[in-house]
N, C-alpha and C positions, 0 to 999 in steps of 0.2 A: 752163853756169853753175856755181860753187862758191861754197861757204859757209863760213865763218868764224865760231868762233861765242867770243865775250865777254860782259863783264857791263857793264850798263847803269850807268855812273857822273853821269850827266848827262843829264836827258831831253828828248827833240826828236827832230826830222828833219831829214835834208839829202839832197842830192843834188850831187854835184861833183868835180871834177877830185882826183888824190891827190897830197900832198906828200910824200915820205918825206924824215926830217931825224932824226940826233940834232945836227946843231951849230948853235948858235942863231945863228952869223955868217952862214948861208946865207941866199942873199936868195931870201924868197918870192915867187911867180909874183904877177903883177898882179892876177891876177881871183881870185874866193872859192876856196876851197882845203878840203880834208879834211887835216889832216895827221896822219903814222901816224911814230911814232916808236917804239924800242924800251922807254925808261922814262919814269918820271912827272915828270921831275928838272926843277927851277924853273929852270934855264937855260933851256929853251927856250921860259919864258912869252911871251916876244917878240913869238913866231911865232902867236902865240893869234890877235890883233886882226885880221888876216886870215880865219881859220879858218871857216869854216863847221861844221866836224863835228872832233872830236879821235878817234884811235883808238891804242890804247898796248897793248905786247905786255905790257907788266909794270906791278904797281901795284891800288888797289882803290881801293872808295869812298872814305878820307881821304886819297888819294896826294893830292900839290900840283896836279897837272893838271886830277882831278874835282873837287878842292875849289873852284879857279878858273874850271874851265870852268860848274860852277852859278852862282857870282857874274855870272859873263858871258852866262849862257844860251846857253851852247853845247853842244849833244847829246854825249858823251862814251860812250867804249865803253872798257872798260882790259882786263886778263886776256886777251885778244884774242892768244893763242899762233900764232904763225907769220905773225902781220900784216906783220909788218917783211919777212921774204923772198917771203912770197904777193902782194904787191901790188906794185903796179907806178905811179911816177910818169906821172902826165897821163892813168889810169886811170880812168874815170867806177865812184865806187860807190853805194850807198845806206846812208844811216844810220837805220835806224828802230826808235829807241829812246825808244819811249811807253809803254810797261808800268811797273812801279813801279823805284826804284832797287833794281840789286844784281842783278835780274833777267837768265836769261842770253838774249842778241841773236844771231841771226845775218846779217851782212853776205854781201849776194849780191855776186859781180863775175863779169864775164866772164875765163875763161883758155884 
């Protein structure tokens, strides 16, 4: 198991499949999804409405991703350094980010 560690921009939990995406034409998988992308950038709010869990290598508590994923209540992890190459599509991980915002999280996966 390895660890990942970011700051909690959005609070919740999840459990679920990984989407890695930065281009928002990419169609998401049918079923609930974590998607990790490398920035916070409002092209790919899209891809939210699926989501179960958001994780972003770049970006902070006012990036557009956290600011949307609280309206949505969707768990949200950003600063999350080497997300985009350490994970892996259709990758079961966990989100567990219930401590306050801003706080930092570490994401377990299998590798």
């Amino acid at each position: 198991m390895k660890t990942l560690v970011g700051k909690i921009a959005s609070q919740g939990s999840a459990v679920a499949q990984v989407f890695i995406t930065n281009d928002p034409r990419e169609a998401a998988p049918a079923e609930k999804y974590i998607l990790v992308t490398q920035n916070a950038d409002p092209e790919i709010s899209p891809l939210l409405y699926g989501a179960s869990g958001i994780v972003t290598e770049v970006g902070g508590l006012m990036s557009h991703l956290a600011v949307v994923s609280r309206e949505m209540q969707i768990p949200c992890i950003t600063a999350c350094e080497g997300c985009y190459e350490e994970l892996r599509s259709r990758e079961i991980i966990e989100i567990d980010a219930l401590d306050k915002l801003n706080s930092r999280v570490n994401i377990n996966y299998d590798k």
